[in-house]
C-alpha positions in Angstrom: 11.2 -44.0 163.2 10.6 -47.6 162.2 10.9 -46.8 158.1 14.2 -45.1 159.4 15.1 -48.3 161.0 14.3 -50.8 158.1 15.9 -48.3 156.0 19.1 -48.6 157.6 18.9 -52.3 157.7 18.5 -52.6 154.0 21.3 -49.9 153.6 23.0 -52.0 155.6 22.5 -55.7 153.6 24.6 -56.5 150.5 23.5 -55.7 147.3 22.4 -59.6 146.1 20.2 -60.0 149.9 18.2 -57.3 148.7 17.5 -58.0 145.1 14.7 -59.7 143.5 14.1 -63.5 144.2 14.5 -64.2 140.3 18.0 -62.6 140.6 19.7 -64.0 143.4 23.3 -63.7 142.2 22.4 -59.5 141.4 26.0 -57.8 142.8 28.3 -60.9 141.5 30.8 -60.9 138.8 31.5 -64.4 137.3 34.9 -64.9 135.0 34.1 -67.2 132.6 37.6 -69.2 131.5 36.3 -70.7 128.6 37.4 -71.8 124.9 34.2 -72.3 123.4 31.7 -69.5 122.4 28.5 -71.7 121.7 29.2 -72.9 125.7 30.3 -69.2 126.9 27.3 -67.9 125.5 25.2 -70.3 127.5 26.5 -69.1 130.6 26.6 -65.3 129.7 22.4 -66.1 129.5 22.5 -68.1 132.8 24.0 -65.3 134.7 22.4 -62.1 132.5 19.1 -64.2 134.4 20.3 -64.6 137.5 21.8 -60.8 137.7 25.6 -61.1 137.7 27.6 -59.4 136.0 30.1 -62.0 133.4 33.6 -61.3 132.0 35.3 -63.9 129.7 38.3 -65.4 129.2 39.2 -67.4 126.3 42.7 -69.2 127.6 44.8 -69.7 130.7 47.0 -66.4 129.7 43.7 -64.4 129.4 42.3 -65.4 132.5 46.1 -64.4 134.1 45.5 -61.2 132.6 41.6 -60.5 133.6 42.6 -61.5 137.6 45.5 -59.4 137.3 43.1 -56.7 136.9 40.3 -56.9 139.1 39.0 -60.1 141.5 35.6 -61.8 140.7 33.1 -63.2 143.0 32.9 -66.5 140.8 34.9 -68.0 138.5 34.4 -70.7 136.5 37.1 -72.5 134.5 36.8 -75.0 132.0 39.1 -78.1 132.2 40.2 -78.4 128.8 41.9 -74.8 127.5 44.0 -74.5 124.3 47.0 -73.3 126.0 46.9 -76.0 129.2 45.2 -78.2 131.5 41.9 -75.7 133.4 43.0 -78.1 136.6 46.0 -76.1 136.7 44.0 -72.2 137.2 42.1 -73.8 139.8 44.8 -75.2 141.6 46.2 -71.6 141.4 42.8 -69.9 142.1 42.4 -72.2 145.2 45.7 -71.3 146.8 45.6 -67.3 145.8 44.7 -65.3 149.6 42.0 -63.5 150.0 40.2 -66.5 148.0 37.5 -66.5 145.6 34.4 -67.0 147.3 33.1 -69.5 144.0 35.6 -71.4 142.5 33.8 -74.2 139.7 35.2 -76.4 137.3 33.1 -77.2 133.6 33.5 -79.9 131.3 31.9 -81.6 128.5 33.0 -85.0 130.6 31.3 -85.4 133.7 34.1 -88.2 134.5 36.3 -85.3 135.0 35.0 -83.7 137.9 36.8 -85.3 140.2 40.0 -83.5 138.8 38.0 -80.4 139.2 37.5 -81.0 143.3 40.9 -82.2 143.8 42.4 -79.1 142.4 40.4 -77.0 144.9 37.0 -76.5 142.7 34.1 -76.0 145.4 31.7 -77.5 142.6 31.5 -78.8 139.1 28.7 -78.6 136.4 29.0 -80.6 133.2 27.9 -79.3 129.9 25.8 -78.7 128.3 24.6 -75.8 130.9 21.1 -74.6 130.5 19.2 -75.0 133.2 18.9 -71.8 135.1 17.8 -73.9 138.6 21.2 -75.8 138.5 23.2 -72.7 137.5 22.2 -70.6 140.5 22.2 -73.5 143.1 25.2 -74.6 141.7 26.8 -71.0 143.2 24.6 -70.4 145.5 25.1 -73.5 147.7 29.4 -72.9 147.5 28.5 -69.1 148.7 29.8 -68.2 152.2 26.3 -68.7 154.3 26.0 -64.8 154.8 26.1 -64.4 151.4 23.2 -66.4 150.0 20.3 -64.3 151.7 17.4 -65.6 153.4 14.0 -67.1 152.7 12.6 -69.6 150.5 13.1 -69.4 147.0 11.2 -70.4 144.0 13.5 -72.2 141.9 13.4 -71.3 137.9 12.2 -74.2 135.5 13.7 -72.4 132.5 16.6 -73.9 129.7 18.2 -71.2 127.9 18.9 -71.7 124.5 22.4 -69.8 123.3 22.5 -68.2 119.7 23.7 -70.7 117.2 26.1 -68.2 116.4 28.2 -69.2 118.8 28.3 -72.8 117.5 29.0 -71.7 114.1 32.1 -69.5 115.4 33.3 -73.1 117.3 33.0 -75.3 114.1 34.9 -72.9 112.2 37.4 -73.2 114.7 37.4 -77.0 114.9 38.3 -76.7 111.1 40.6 -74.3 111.3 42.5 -77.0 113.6 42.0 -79.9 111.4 43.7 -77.8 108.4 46.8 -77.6 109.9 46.8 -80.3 112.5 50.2 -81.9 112.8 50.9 -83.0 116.1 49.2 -85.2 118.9 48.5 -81.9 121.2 46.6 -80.8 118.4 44.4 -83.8 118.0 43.5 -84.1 122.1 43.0 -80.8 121.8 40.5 -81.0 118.9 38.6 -84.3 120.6 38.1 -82.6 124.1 37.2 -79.2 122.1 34.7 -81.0 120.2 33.4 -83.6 122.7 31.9 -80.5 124.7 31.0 -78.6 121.6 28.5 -82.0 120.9 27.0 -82.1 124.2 26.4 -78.6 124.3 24.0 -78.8 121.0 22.7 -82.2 121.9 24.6 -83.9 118.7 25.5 -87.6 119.5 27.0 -88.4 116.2 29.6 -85.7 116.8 30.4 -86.6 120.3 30.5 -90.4 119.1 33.2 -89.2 115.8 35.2 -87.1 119.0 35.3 -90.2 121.5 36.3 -92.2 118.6 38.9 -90.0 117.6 40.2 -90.1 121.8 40.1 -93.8 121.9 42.1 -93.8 119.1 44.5 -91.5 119.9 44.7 -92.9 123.4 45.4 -96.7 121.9 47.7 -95.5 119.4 46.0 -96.5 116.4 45.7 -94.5 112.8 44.0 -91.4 113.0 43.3 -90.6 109.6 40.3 -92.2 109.1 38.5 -90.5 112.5 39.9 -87.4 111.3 38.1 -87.4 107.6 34.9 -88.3 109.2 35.2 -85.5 111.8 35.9 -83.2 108.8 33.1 -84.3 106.7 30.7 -84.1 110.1 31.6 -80.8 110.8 31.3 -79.1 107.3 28.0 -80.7 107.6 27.0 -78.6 110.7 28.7 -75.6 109.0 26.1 -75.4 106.7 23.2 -76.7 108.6 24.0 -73.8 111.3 24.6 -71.2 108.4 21.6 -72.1 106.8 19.8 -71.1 110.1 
């Protein structure tokens, strides 16, 4: 009679109170909004460690389409998008009923999280993400209280470490932009794209040649120059990551 009875307890508990400790978000589905695949990658390890589930979404119409479809547990949108502002999508998400029960905003700029929790974001993290400890307290902690099971938990010391595949896909991309650049859009576009893309692989130099580029293009001075040197740094890494 008592196995009965714990039985029907556990029966009774959601799927993520009753999973292992080492996968405490087991039962969740995170949307990933997301432009950048060396970044997406990195998350698509933090939750295939943590046991959610992950769908991705590459721009603000993709992400229209994916909640459209079905409704995530988490979703996490990154503030710079090619097709608008990832402040926006939360704004929306926040004010859509039944609400999400995570709603977090990324950025390569930890300056803009501000912009993140004023458009409704329960939490931010700032790239690069890696560690696995922040990741899952991160969600955890903006969890309704009934949904973050019980106990102590020991937290994970690990840093995942995406493919540098990934990064190789988001350089091309960055070139692919700076062939056929033309308008200011473009170029803020490129900076904030890039910015992240340097934090996330720990590369000063390029996130120094992407703030320079901002500065610039935020003072209204010549581009040209910041825009050679952020060609010739990112062939560089082309061949450096190809040669990996």
């Amino acid at each position: 009679m008592q196995n009965d009875i714990a039985s029907d307890v556990v029966d009774a508990l959601p799927m993520w109170r009753v999973s292992l400790p080492n996968r405490p978000l087991t039962g969740l589905t995170v949307l990933v909004v997301e432009d950048s695949r060396f970044a997406s990658e990195a998350v698509r390890l933090l939750c295939l460690r943590s046991g959610a589930r992950i769908r991705r979404a590459d721009c603000l119409r993709s992400a229209a389409r994916h909640l459209q479809t079905y409704r995530p547990a988490v979703v996490i949108v990154d503030l710079g998008l090619p097709d608008g502002n990832g402040a926006d999508l939360i704004r929306q998400i926040a004010g859509t009923e039944p609400r999400v029960q995570v709603l977090l905003g990324i950025s390569g700029d930890p300056d803009l999280a501000h912009l993140a929790m004023s458009a409704g974001a329960d939490g931010f993290l700032a790239k690069p993400i890696e560690s696995l400890a922040m990741f899952q307290q991160t969600i955890l902690s903006a969890l309704p209280v009934e949904m973050r099971g019980h106990g102590l938990r020991i937290l994970p010391d690990d840093v995942i470490q995406p493919d540098p595949s990934g990064l190789r896909d988001d350089l091309a991309h960055v070139a692919e932009i700076l062939a056929s650049a033309q308008d200011t859009a473009a170029v803020d576009y490129i900076a904030h794209f890039l910015a992240g893309i340097a934090r996330s692989a720990h590369d000063p130099v390029l996130e120094a040649a992407a703030t320079a580029l901002q500065r610039d293009r935020d003072a209204g001075h010549a581009l040209a120059s910041d825009l050679a040197r952020i060609s010739g740094l990112v062939q560089e890494r082309l061949s450096r990551v190809a040669s990996l």
